[in-house]
NUBAKOL-672164 format. One line per field, with one value per residue (C-alpha): x, y, z; residue number from 1; residue in one letter. Coordinates in steps of 0.1 Angstrom, whole numbers, plus 5000, padded with zeros to 4 digits. Each point is the difference from the previous one (the first is absolute). Example, Ala and Ser with C-alpha at 12.3 -4.5 7.8 and 13.67 -1.06 7.14 Angstrom:
<pts>
px <- c(5123, 5014) .
py <- c(4955, 5034) .
pz <- c(5078, 4993) .
pos <- c(1, 2) .
code <- c(a, s) .
</pts>
This chain:
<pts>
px <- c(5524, 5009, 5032, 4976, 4989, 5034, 5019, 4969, 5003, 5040, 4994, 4977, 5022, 5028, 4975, 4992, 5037, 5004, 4969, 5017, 5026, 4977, 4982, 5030, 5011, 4969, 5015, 5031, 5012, 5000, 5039, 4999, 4976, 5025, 5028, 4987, 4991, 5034, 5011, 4971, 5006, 5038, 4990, 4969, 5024, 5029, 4977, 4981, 5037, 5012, 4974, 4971, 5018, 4967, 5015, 5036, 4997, 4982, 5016, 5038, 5009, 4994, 5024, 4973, 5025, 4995, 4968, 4977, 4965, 5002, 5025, 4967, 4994, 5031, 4975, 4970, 4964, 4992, 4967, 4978, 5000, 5038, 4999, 4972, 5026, 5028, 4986, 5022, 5030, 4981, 5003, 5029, 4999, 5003, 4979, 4968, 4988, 4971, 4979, 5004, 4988, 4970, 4995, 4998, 4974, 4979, 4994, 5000, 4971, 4983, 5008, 5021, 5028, 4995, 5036, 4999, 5037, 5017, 5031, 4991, 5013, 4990, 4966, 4986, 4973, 4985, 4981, 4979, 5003, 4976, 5016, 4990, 5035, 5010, 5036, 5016, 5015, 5015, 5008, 5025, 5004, 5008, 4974, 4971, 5014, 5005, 4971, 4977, 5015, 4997, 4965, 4989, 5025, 4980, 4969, 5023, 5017, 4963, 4993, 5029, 4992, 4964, 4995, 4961, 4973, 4977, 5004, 5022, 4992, 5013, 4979, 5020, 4989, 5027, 5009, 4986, 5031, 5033, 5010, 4996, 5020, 4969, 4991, 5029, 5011, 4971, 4986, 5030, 4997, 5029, 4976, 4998, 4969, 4981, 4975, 4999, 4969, 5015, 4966, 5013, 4995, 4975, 4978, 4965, 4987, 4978, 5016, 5031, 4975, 4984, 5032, 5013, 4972, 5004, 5042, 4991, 5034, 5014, 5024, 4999, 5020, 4995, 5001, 4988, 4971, 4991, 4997, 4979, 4974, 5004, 4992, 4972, 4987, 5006, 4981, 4972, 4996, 5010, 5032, 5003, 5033, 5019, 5033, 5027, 5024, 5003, 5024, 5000, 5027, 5008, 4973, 4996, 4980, 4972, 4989, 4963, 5014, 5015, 4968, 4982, 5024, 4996, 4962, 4994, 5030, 5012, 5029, 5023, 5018, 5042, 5010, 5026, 5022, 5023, 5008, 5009, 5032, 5014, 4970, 4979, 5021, 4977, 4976, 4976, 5008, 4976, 5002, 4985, 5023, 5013, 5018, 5032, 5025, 5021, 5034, 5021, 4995, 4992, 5016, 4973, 5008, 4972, 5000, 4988, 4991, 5034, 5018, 5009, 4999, 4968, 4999, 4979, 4973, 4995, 4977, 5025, 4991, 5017, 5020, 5037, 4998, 5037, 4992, 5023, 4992, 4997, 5029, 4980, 4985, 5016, 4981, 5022, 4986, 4967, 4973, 4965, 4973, 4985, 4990, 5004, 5007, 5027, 5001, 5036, 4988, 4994, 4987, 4983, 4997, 5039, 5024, 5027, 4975, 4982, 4966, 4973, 4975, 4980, 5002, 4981, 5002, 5021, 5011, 4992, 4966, 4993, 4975, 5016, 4973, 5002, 5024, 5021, 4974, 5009, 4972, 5011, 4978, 4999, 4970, 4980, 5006, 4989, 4966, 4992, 5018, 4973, 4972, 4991, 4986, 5024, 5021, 5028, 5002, 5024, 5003, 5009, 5014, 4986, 5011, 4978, 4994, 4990, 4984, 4990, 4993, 4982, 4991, 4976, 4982, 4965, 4993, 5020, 4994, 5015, 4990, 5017, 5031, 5004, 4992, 5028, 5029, 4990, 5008, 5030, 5010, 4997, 5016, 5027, 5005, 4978, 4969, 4968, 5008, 4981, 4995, 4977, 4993, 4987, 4990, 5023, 4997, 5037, 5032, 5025, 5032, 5038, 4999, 5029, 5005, 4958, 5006, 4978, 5019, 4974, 5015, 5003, 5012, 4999, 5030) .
py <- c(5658, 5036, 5020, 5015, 4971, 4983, 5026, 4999, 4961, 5001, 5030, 4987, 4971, 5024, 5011, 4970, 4987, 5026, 4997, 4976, 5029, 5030, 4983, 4989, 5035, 5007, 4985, 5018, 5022, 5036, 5000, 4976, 5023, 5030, 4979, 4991, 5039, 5006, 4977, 5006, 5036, 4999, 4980, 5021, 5031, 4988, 4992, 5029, 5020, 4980, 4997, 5030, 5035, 5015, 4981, 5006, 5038, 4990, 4975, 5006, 5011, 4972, 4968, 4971, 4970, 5015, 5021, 4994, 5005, 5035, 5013, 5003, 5033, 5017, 4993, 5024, 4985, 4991, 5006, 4995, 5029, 4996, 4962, 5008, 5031, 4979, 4965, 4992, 5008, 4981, 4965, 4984, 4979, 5024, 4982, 5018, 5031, 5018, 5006, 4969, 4980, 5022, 4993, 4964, 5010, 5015, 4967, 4979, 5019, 5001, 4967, 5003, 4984, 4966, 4997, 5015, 4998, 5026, 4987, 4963, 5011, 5028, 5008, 5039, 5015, 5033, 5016, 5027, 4994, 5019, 5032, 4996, 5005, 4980, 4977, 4969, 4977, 4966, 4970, 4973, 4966, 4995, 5035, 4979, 4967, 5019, 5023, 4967, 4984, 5024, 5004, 4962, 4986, 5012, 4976, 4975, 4993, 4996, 4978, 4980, 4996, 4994, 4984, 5015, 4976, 5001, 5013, 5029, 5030, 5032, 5033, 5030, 5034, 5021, 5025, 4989, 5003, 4991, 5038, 4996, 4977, 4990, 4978, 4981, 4997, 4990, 4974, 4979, 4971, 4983, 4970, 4984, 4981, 5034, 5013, 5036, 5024, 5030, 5026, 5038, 5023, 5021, 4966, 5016, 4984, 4984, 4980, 4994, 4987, 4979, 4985, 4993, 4984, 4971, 4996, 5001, 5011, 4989, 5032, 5033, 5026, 5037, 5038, 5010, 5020, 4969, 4975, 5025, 5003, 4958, 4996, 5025, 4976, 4970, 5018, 5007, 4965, 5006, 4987, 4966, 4983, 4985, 5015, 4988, 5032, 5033, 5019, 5038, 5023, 5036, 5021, 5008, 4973, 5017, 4979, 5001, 4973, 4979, 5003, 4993, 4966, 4988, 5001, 4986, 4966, 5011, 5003, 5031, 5016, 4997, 5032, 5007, 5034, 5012, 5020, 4991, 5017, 4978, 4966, 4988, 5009, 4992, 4967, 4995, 4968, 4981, 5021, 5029, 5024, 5017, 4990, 4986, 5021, 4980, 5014, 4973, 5017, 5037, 5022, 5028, 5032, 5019, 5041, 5032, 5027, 5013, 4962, 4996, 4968, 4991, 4976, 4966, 5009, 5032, 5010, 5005, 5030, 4973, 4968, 5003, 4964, 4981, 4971, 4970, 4980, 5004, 5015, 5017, 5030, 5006, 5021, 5011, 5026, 4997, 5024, 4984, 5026, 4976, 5010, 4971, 4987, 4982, 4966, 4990, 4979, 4963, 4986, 4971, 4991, 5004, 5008, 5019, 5029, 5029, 5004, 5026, 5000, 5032, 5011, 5034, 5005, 5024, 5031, 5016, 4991, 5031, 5025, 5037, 5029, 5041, 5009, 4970, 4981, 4968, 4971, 4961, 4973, 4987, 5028, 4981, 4968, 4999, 5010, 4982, 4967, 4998, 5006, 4961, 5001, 5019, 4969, 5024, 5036, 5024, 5037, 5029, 5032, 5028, 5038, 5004, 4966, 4967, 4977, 4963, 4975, 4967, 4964, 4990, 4968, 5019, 5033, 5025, 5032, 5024, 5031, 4990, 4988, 5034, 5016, 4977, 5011, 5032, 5004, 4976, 5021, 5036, 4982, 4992, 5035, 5006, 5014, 5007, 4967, 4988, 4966, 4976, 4964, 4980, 4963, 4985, 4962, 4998, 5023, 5015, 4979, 5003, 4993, 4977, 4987, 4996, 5014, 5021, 5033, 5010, 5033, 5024, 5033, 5030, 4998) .
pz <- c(1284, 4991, 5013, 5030, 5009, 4995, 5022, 5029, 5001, 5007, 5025, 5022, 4998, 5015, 5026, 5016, 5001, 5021, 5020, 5028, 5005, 5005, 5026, 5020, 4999, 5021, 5029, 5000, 5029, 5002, 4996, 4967, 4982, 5009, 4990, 4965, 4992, 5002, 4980, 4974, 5004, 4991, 4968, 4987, 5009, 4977, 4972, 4998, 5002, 4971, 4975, 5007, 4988, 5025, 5030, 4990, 5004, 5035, 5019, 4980, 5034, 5019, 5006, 4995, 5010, 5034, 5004, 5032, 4998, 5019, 4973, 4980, 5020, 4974, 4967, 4997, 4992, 4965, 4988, 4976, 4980, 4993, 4993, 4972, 4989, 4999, 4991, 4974, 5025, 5030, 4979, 5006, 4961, 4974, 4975, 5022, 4987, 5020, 4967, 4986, 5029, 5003, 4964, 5012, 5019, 4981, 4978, 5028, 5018, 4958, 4998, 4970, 5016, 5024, 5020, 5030, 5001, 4989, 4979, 5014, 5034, 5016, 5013, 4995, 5022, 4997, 5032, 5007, 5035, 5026, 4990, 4965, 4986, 4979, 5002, 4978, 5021, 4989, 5019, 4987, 5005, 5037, 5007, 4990, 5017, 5035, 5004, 4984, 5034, 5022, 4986, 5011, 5027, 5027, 4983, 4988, 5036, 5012, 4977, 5007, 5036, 4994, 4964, 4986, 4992, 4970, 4970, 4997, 4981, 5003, 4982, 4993, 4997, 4983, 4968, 4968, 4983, 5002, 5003, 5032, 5026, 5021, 4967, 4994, 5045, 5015, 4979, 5007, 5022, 5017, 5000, 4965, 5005, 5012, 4973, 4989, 4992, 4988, 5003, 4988, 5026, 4975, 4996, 5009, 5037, 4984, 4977, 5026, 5020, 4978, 4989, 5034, 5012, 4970, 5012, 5033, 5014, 5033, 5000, 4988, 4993, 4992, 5001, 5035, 4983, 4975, 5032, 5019, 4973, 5002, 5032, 4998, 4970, 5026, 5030, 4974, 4988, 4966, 5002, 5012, 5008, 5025, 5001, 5027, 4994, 4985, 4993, 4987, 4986, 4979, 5024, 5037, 5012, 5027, 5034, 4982, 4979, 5023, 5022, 4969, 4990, 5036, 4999, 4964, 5003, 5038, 4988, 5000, 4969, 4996, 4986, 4980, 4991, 4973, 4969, 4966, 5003, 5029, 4998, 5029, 5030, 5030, 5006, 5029, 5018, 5022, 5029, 4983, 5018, 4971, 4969, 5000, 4980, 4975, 5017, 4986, 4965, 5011, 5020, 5014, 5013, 5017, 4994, 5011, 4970, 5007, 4992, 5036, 5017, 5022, 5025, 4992, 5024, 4981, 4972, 4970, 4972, 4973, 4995, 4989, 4985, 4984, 4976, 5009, 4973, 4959, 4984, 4966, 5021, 5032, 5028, 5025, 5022, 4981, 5013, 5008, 5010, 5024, 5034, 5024, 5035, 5004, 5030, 5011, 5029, 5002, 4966, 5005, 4961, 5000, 5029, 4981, 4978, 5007, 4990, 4987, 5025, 4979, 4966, 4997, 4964, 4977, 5018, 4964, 5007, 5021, 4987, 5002, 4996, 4999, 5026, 5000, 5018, 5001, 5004, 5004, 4989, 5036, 5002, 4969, 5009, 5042, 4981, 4971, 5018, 5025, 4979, 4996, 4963, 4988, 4986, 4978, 4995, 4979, 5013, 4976, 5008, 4989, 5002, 5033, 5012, 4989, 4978, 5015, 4976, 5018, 4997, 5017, 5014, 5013, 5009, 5013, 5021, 4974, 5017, 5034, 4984, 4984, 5033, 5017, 4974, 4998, 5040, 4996, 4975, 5020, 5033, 4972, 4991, 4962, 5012, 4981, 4977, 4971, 5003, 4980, 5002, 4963, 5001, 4968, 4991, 4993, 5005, 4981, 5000, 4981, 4965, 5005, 5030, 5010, 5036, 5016, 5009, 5029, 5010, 4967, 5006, 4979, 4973) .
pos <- c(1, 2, 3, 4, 5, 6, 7, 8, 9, 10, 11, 12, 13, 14, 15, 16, 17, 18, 19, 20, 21, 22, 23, 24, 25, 26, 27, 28, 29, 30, 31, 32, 33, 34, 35, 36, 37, 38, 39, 40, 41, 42, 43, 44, 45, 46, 47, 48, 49, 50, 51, 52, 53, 54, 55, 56, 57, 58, 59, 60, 61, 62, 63, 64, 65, 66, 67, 68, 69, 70, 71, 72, 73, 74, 75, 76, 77, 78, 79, 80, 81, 82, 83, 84, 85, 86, 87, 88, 89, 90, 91, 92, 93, 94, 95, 96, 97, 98, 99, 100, 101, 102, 103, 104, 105, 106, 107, 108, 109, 110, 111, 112, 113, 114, 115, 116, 117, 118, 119, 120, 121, 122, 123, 124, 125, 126, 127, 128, 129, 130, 131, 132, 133, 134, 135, 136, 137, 138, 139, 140, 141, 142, 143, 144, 145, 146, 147, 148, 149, 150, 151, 152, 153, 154, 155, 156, 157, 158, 159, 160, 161, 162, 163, 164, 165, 166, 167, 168, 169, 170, 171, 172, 173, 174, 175, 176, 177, 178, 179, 180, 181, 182, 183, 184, 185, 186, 187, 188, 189, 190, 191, 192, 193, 194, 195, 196, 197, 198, 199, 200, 201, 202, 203, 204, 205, 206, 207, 208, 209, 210, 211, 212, 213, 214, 215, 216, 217, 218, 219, 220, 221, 222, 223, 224, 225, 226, 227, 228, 229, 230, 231, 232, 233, 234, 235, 236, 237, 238, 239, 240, 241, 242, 243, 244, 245, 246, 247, 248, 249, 250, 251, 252, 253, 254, 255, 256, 257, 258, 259, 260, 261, 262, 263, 264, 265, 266, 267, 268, 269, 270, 271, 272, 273, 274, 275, 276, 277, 278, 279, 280, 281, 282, 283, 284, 285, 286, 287, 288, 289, 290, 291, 292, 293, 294, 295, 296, 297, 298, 299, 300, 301, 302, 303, 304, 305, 306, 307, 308, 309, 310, 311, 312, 313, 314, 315, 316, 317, 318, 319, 320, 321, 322, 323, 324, 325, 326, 327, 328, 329, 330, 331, 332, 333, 334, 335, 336, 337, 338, 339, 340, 341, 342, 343, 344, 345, 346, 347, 348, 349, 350, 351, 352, 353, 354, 355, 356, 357, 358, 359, 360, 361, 362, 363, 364, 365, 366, 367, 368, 369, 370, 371, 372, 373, 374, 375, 376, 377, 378, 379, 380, 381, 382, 383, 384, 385, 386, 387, 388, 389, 390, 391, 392, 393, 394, 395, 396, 397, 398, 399, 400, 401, 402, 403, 404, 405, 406, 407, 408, 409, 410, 411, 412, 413, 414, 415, 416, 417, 418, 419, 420, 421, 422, 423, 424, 425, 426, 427, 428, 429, 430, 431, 432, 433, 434, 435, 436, 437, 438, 439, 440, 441, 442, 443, 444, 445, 446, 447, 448, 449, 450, 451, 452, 453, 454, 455, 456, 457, 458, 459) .
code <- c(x, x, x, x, x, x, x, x, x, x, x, x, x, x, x, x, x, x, x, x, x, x, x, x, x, x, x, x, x, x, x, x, x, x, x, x, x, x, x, x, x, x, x, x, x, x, x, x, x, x, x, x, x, x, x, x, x, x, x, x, x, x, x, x, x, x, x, x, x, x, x, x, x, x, x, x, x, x, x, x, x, x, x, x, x, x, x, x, x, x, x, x, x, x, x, x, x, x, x, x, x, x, x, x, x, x, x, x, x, x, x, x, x, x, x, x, x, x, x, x, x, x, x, x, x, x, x, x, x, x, x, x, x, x, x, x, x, x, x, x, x, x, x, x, x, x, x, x, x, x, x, x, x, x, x, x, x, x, x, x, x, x, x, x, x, x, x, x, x, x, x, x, x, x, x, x, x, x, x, x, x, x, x, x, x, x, x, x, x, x, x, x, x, x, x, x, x, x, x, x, x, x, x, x, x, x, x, x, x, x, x, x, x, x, x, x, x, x, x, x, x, x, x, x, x, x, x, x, x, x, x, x, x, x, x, x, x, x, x, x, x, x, x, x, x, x, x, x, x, x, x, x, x, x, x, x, x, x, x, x, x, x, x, x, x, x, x, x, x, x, x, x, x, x, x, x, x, x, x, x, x, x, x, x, x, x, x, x, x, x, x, x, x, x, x, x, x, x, x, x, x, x, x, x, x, x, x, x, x, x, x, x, x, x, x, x, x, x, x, x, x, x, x, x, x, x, x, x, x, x, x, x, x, x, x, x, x, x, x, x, x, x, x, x, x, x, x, x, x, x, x, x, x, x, x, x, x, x, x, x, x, x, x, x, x, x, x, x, x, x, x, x, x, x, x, x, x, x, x, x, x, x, x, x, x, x, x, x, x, x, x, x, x, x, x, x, x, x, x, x, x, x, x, x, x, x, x, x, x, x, x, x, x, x, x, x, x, x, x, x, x, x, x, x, x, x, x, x, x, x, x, x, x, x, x, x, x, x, x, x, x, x, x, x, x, x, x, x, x, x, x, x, x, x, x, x, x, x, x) .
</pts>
């Protein structure tokens, strides 16, 4: 057994000792989970005061021993751009130098070097993200352990309560490489006795279908655009399985998917959200009324473009989102572009947490033409997501429209597609758009991480 493996072994170890905890925290009341992110706030606070000289010069006037969660209003939003600026200052050990861990990297993603663990403890993750800009995040120890358990706890209490029968196999469609967090998070199973398929999410169909048919998986999980071209496979015959869940994560997962899962297994897809930067935050539970967000670890604070509190009803512009776990990187006041809804009524999956009951994508998504025109994907995707043989699609901005690149399970009716965004397009303000529609077997995906960015502005 090599140091990777040796180091994977003792953590997943770690993360199923604490597998009984994270589920009992899913019971807690509203007042508990408030109660604990003060606490957890105090002690990330103090940390990142003592040992990141980034966070000394921005929370050094703050008294952590007694900070409430709305004291969090005095520090202004970090972003990305300044945590990539300031890396070295971000990182609370000193040994962790920005260049040197993207020189790690580089050889793991060559394959020159085999440990995804940087230094034997610490995990590094590099992201392109939806915006396409790239960020190098690490995780520690109790990073991975956490977000590995929020990740599962919502499948693991299930199985708990209703044990599942048959062989149990698991097929995971994720990054390639280790660069990216997807491959090393969701291939790992709280259940030891659960067997793994890792399939790269830049596997041609083919051959990921060929290959699942002969494991013949009872679960699945995925990026949302992966699964939809799977269930299209399913509906087609190609793909034959019987899967008993499903699970997606990393994209915006479209109701043509769901509609898709339900009538190739009848069963509907548990959707995940999150970011490299702060790990999956939200799971779907079995009420399929939104996904839970992980508020014993994560404190969320919805925004307007100006930073200003919205209410949880509201559409936010961006998260404000405070890590409460993992010491190595702290992200307090972290800025996530994501436009979402917000639920603070009754949870059924978990009495004391909000949930997400719509994730809309990255507000940096938006396509902005002559005149400050400003075109959101919503106008793409009411389109080519009814268009029934359209299984994936990729739109590129270009100086006076748009270029659509589609796969496809039969025919489509090019001409009145481009007749249909063309109008959308003029109600949306950009008239006289040039729009075209090509038929591509695959589509262009992240050199690292394998996702499918499906919005791609102009840079």
């Amino acid at each position: 057994m090599d140091r990777f493996e040796a180091s994977r072994k003792k953590h997943l170890a770690d993360v199923r000792g604490f597998s009984a905890e994270a589920i009992e925290r899913l019971s807690w009341s509203r007042d508990r989970v408030l109660e604990e992110q003060t606490l957890r706030l105090r002690k990330i606070v103090a940390a990142a005061q003592q040992k990141s000289p980034f966070h000394a010069r921005r929370l050094g006037h703050l008294e952590a021993s007694t900070l409430e969660v709305g004291d969090l209003a005095k520090i202004p939003p970090m972003t990305k751009a300044e945590v990539m600026a300031d890396w070295d200052d971000v990182v609370t050990d000193q040994r962790l130098k920005q260049d040197d861990v993207n020189a790690h990297l580089k050889r793991l993603l060559s394959g020159e070097e085999t440990n995804a663990y940087y230094l034997d403890e610490y995990y590094a993750a590099a992201t392109g993200g939806s915006s396409g800009k790239r960020g190098l995040f690490l995780w520690d120890w109790e990073t991975f352990v956490v977000t590995a358990n929020i990740t599962t706890r919502m499948e693991a209490r299930q199985d708990l309560a209703h044990p599942p029968v048959g062989p149990k196999r698991t097929a995971v469609v994720c990054a390639g490489s280790y660069v990216h967090a997807s491959r090393l998070l969701f291939p790992s199973m709280v259940d030891p006795e659960r067997d793994v398929l890792v399939l790269p999410a830049n596997t041609a169909m083919r051959t990921m279908v060929e290959r699942l048919n002969a494991f013949q998986p009872d679960r699945l999980i995925g990026y949302s655009s992966i699964v939809e071209e799977l269930c299209a496979e399913a509906l087609d015959g190609r793909l034959q399985i019987n899967l008993h869940r499903i699970s997606t994560n990393s994209e915006p997962l479209p109701q043509q998917a769901r509609d898709m899962a339900l009538q190739a297994w009848g069963i509907n897809i548990h959707n995940q959200w999150g970011s490299v930067e702060i790990g999956v935050a939200g799971t779907e539970g079995n009420s399929y009324s939104g996904m839970t967000i992980a508020e014993d670890f994560l404190i969320f604070e919805p925004v307007d473009e100006h930073d200003q509190p919205v209410s949880d009803a509201a559409q936010a512009d961006r998260l404000l989102v405070t890590k409460l776990y993992g010491q190595v990187m702290p992200m307090i006041r972290y800025e996530l572009t994501d436009t979402v809804v917000l639920d603070g009524g009754p949870n059924p999956d978990a009495p004391g947490y909000r949930r997400i009951t719509e994730v809309k994508g990255r507000a940096d998504n938006w396509f902005v033409y002559r005149g400050d025109t400003k075109i959101h994907p919503m106008i793409f995707r009411s389109i080519l997501g009814q268009e029934p043989h359209i299984s994936e699609y990729q739109v590129q901005q270009t100086p006076a429209g748009a270029r659509v690149l589609a796969m496809t399970h039969g025919d489509i009716p090019d001409d009145a597609l481009k007749r249909a965004l063309i109008r959308s397009l003029a109600e949306g303000g950009l008239t006289n758009a040039d729009v075209s529609i090509e038929v591509v077997p695959d589509l262009p995906r992240h050199p690292e991480t394998n996702k499918l960015r499906r919005f791609v502005p102009l840079s």
